[in-house]
C-alpha positions as CSV (number, residue, x, y, z in Angstrom):
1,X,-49.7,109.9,38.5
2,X,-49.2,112.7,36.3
3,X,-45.6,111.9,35.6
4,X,-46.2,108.4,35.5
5,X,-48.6,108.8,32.3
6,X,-45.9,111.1,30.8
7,X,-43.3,108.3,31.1
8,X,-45.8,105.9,29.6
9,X,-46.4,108.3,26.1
10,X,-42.5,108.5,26.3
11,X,-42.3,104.4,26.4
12,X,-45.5,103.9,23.4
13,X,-43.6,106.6,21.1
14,X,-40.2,105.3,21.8
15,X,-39.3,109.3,23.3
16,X,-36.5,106.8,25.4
17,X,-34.1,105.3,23.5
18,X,-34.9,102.3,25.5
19,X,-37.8,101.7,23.9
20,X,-37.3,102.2,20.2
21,X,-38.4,102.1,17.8
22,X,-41.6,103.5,18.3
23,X,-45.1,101.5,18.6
24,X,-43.0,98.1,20.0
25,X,-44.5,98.7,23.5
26,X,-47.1,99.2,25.2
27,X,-47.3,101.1,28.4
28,X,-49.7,102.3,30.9
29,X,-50.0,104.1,34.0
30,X,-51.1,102.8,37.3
31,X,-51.7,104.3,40.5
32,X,-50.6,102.1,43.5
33,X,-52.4,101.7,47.0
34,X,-49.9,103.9,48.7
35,X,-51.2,107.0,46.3
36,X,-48.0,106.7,44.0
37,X,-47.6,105.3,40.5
38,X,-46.2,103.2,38.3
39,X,-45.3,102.0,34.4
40,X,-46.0,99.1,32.9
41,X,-44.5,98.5,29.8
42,X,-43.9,95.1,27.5
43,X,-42.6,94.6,24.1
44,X,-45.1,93.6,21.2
45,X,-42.7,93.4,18.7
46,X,-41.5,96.2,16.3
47,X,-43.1,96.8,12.7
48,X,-42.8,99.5,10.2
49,X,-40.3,100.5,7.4
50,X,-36.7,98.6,7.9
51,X,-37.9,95.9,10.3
52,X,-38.2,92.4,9.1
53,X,-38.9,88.9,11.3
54,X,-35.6,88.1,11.8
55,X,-34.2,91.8,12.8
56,X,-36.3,92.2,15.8
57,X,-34.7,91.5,18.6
């Protein structure tokens, strides 16, 4: 679970190019029934210096 919740802080900060810029996702961690984990992440759109309506993708 533990590296699950690292990947999530990775996705929220944007840490994986993936998932820039920072702050457009949200992501937790999850623990599963068979005792692993797992990320869930989604996009709530992108905000902040530079970004404008129609830039986001």
């Amino acid at each position: 679970m533990n590296r699950a919740s690292n990947q999530a802080h990775r996705v929220r900060t944007g840490k994986l190019a993936a998932f820039r810029p920072a702050g457009a996702f949200e992501a937790k961690a999850h623990g599963t029934k068979d005792g692993g984990a797992e990320v869930w992440a989604r996009y709530v759109g992108a905000s902040g210096p530079g970004w404008t309506r129609a830039e986001q993708p």
